[in-house]
N, C-alpha and C positions, 0 to 999 in steps of 0.2 A: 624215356620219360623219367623216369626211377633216379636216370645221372645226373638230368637237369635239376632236376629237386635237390639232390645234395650238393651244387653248386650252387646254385641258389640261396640256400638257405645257409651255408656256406659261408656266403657274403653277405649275409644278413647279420650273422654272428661276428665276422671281421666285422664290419661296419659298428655296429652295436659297443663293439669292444674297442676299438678305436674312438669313438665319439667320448666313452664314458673313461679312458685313459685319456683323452684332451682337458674334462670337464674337470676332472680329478688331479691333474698337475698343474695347470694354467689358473686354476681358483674360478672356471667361468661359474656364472649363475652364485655366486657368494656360498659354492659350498664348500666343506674345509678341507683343504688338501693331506695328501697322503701318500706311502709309499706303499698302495696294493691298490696304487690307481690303474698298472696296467696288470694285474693278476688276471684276469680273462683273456691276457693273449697268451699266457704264457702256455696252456693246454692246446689252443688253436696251432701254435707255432710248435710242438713237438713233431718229430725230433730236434730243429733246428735249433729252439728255445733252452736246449743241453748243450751246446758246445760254451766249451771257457772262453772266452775272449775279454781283451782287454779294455777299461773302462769306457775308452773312446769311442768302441764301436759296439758296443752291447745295449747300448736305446736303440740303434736304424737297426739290430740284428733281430734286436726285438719285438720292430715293429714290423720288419717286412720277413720275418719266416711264417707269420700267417699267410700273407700273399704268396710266397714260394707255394706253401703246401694248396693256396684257389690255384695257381697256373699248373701246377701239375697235377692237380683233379680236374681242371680242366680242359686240359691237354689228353689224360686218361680219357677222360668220359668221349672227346672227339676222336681219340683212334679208337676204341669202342664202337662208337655208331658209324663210322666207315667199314670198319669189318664185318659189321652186320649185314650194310648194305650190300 
């Protein structure tokens, strides 16, 4: 119960943090854009959110090492509740 909750909420925070990185570069809803529109993924995405990489691929690195780190909490949390069983 404990793992589904941290996945969970988890994805609330990616989700949350994605929405207000779209809002935040795209100018939706007329608010004024900026460059610490996606500063909430960058803690979600640790460790990935630390490697150098070059210009080209550091926005999709950026956006999907949060999702890295939901699939392999939730891949944890399922071999977890198989071992239990």
């Amino acid at each position: 119960m404990t793992c589904r909750l941290m996945v969970i909420t988890f994805a609330v925070l990616y989700a949350v943090a994605i929405s207000l990185f779209l809002v935040g570069t795209f100018d939706w809803f007329e608010l004024q854009t900026g460059p610490l529109a996606g500063l909430l993924l960058i803690p979600l995405g640790l460790p990935w959110s630390l490697i150098e990489a070059p210009d080209a691929i550091r926005l999709p690195l950026g956006i999907g090492a949060p999702f890295l780190n939901l699939v392999i909490l939730w891949v944890a949390c399922r071999l977890i509740r198989k071992r239990n069983l």
